[in-house]
C-alpha positions in Angstrom: 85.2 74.1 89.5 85.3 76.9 91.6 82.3 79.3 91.3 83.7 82.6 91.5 80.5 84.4 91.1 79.7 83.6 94.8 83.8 84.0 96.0 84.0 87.9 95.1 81.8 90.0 97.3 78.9 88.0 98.4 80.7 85.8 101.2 80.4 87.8 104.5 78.1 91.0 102.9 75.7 90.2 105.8 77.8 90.9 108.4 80.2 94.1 106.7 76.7 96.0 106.4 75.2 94.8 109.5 78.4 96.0 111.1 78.6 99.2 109.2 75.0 100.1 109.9 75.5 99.6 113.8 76.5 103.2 114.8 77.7 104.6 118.1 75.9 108.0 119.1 77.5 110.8 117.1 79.7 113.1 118.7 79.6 116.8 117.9 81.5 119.5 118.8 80.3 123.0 119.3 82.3 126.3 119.3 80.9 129.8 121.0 83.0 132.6 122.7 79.6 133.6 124.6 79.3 131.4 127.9 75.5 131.3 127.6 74.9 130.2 124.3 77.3 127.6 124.6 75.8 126.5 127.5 72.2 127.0 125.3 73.5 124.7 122.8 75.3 122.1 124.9 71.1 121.7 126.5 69.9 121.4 123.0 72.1 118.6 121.8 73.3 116.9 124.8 70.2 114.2 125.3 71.2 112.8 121.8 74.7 113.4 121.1 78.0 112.8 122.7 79.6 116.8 122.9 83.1 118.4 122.8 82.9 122.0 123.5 85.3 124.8 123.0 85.5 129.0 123.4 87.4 129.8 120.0 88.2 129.0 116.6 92.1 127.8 117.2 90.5 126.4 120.7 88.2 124.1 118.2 91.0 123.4 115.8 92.6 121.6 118.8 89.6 120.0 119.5 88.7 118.6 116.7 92.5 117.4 115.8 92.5 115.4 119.1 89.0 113.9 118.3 88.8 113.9 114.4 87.8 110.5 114.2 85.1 110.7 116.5 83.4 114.1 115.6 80.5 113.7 112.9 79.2 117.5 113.1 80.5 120.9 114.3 78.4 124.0 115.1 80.4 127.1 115.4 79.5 130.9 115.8 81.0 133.0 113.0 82.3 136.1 114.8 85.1 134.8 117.6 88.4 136.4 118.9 91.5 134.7 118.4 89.9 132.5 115.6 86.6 133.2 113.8 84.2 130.3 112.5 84.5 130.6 108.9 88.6 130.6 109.5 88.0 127.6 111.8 85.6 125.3 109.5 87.7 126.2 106.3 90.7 124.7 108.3 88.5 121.9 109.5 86.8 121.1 106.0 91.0 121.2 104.5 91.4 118.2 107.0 87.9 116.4 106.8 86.1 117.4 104.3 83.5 115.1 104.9 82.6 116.3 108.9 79.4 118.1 108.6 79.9 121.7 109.6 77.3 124.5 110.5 78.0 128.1 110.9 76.0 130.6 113.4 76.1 134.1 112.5 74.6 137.7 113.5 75.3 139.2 110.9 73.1 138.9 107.2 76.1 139.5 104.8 75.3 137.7 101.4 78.4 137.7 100.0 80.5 137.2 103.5 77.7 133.8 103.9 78.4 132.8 100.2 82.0 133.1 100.4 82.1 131.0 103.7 79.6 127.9 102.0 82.0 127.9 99.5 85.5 128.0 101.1 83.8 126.0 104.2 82.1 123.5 102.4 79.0 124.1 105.4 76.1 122.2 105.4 74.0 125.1 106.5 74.4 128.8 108.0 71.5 130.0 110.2 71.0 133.3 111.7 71.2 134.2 115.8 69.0 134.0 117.4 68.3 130.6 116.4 65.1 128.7 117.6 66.7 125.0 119.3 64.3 122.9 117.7 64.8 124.2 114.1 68.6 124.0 114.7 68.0 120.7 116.3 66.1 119.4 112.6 68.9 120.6 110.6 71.8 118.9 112.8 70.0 115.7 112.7 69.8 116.0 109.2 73.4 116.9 108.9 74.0 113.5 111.1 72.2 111.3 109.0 73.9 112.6 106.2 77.0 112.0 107.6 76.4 108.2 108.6 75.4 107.5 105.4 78.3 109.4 103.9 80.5 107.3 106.4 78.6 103.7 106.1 79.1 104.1 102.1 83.1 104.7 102.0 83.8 102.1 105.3 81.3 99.5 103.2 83.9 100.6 99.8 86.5 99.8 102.0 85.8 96.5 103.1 84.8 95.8 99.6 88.2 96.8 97.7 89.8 94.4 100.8 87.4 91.9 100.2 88.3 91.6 96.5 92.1 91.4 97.3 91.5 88.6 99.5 89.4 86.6 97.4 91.9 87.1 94.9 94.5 86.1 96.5 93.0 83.3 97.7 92.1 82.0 94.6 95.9 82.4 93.3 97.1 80.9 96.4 94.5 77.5 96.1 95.7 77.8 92.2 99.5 77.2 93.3 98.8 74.9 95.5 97.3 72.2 93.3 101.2 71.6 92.2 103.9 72.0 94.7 106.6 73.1 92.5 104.2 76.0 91.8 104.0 77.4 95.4 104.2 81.5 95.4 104.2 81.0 91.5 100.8 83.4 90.6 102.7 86.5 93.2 105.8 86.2 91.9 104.6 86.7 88.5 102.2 89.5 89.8 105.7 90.9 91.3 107.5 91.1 88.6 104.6 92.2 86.3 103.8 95.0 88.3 107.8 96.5 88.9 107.5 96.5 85.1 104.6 98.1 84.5 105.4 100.6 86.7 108.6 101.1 85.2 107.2 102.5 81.8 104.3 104.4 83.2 101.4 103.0 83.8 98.1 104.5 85.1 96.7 103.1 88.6 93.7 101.8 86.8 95.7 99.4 85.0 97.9 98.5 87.4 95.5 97.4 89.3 94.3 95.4 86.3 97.5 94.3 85.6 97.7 93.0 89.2 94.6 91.3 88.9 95.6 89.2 85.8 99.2 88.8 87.1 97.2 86.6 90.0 94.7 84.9 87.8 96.9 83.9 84.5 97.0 80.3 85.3 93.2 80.0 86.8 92.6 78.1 83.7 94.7 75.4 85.0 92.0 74.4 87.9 90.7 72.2 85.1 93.4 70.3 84.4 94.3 67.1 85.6 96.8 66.7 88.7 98.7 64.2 86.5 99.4 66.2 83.9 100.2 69.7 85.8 102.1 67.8 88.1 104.5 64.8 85.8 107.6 64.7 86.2 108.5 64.0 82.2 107.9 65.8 78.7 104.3 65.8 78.2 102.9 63.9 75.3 101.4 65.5 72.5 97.7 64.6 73.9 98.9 66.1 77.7 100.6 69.2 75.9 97.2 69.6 74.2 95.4 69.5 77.2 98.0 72.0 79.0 97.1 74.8 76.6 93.7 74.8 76.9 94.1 76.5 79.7 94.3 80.4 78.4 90.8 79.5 77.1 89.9 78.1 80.3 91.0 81.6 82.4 88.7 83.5 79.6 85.6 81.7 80.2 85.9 81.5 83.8 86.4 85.0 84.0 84.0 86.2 81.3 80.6 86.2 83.1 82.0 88.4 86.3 81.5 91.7 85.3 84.2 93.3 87.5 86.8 90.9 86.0 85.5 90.8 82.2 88.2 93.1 81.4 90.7 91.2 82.0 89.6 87.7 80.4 91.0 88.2 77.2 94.5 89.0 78.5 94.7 86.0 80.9 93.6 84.0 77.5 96.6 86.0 75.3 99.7 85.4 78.1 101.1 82.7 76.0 100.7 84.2 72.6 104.1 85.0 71.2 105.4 88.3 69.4 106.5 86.1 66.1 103.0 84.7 65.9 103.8 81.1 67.1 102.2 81.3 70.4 98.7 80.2 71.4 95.8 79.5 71.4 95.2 82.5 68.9 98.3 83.0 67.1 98.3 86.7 68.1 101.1 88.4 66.4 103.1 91.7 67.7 100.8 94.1 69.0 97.6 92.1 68.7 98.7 90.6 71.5 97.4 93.1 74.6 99.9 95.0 76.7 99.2 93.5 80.4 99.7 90.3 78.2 103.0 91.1 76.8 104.3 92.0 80.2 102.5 88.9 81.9 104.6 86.3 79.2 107.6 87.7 80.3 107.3 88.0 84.2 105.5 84.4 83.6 108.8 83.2 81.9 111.4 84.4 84.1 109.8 83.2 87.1 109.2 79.2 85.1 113.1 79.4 84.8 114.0 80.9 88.2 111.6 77.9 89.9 112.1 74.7 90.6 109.8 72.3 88.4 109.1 68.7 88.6 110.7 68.2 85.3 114.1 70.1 86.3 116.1 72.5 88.9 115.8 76.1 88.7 118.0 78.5 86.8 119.9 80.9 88.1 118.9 84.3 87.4 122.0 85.7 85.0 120.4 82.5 82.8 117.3 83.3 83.0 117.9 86.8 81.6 119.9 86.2 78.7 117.3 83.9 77.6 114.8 86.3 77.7 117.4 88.8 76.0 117.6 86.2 73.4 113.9 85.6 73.0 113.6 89.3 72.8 111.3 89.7 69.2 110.7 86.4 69.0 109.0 85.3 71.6 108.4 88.3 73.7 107.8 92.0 72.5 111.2 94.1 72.4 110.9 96.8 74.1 109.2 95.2 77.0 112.4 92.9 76.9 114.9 95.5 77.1 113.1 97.2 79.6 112.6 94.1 81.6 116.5 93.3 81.1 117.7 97.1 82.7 115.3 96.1 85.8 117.2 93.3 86.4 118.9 93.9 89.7 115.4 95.0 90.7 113.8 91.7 89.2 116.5 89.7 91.1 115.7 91.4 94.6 112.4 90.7 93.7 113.0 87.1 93.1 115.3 87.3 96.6 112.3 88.7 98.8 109.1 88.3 97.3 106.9 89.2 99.9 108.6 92.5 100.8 109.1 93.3 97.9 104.9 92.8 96.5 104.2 95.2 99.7 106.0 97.6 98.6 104.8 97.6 94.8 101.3 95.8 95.0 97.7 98.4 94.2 95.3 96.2 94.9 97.2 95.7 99.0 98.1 99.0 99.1 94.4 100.5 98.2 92.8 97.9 100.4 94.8 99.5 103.5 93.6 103.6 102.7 90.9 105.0 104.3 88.5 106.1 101.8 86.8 109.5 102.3 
């Protein structure tokens, strides 16, 4: 059995925060119309610290929007012609909210300095003149905070792509136990997901939703090859053995806490909305949500597939089974809703793979850059 403890997150956590902690020297960028104070702070900073330089707010702006990824800090002097530095930062922090910015100002206005930490976001304001060395304390400070910032959302990152992998991995060893399975666990995810999109559902279960859509059959790791894979009708012993496998998905999934949600819908796919289902007899809505819509994404793809025990049906079949199973075996309105999607179901079915990158969370989320 597969120990899924170890598979989520802890594989290759050496290296992502090695990697993450090994940081090139920070850039920052410094803005001053006066010739000599730029040239003051470009002596102060340039030992330690790669530096972009520019004359003017909308100068800056440019600046940074060339460099963006590479700038950690900006220091900018408040009064400037064409652009000053609160205008400048407020545009900067409405881009990168994150980039540490410090304001240099003449002039001891509280409420002109409150109104720019709040609209600015800055990290600090000090007054001209400023002594180099305190400046130089505060920047490093402002650069340390910003690598940490930085480390923590890239290290968030690699974690939410992490998880997607080692999910789909799993599902993808899962289908590959039977042959006639192959692309079974997406397909289901596919179709679960275009309906639960369909009647509204929050990200947060979506992404659940995904999540179970991949895993619903993990139970089946423990059953034999012979019996997944025979070409006959099962025997009341084998058929026994098959449904053990909800139970199986709930206690494999059980003791990891970021999946523990989800175990009692992989173990309620197969319940039924008349109450004949298993291995709980769940009846209407008892039966969760995700695993109402699971049964009937799970369904539609058994008949659409080719099985060891018969060729697949063609899709128009497919749905008037599920339109005739509609309070029976699967909840109604989920049904009906299911049936109106059917041209999209059927693309689906055509193009899987396009089709899961254009409705998939879990992908999608792993590909944003998190600030």
């Amino acid at each position: 059995m597969l120990n899924l403890e170890k598979e989520f997150f802890i594989d290759g956590m050496d290296d992502i925060l090695y990697s993450k902690m090994q940081c090139d020297t920070s850039t920052i960028l410094l803005v001053d119309d006066e010739i000599n104070n730029l040239q003051l702070l470009k002596r102060t900073f340039h030992r330690k610290y790669k530096i972009l330089t520019a004359q003017n707010g909308l100068e800056g702006l440019k600046v940074f929007e060339d460099n963006r990824d590479k700038i950690s800090l900006i220091v900018s002097d408040h009064k400037m012609p064409v652009m000053e530095g609160t205008e400048f930062l407020q545009k900067v922090n409405d881009i990168a909210p994150d980039v540490i910015k410090i304001l240099l100002t003449g002039f001891a206005d509280v409420e002109i300095l409150s109104d720019a930490v709040n609209k600015c976001n800055l990290f600090q304001y000090m007054l001209k003149p400023f002594e180099p060395e305190e400046l130089s304390r505060v920047v490093e400070i402002g650069i340390n905070k910003f690598n940490l910032t930085s480390s923590k959302s890239a290290i968030l990152k690699d974690l939410k792509e992490l998880f997607y992998k080692t999910i789909k991995s799993i599902s993808s060893a899962l289908d590959s136990k039977d042959p006639y399975t192959h692309g079974h666990s997406l397909r289901v995810t596919l179709y679960s997901l275009i309906l639960a999109k369909e009647i509204g559902l929050d990200d947060k279960l979506l992404e659940e939703i995904e999540t179970a859509g991949l895993l619903h059959d993990i139970g089946k790791i423990a059953i034999p090859q012979c019996i997944l894979c025979k070409p006959g009708k099962l025997t009341d012993e084998e058929f026994a053995v098959m449904k053990s496998h909800p139970n199986n998905s709930e206690k494999m999934i059980l003791s990891i806490k970021k999946l523990a949600g989800i175990s009692s819908w992989l173990k309620a796919h197969h319940e039924r909305w008349d109450g004949k289902g298993y291995p709980d007899g769940l009846i209407g809505e008892q039966i969760p949500l995700s695993s109402r819509i699971v049964a009937i994404a799970d369904t539609y793809d058994a008949m659409t597939s080719t099985r060891s025990y018969r060729k697949a049906l063609e899709h128009e079949v497919a749905i008037e089974e599920i339109k005739r199973c509609s309070g029976s075996q699967f909840d109604p309105n989920l049904a009906g809703k299911f049936i109106e999607l059917e041209e999209t179901i059927k693309a689906a079915k055509d193009n899987p793979e396009e089709y899961y990158s254009k409705y998939s969370y879990l992908q999608n989320q792993s590909n944003l850059r998190i600030v």
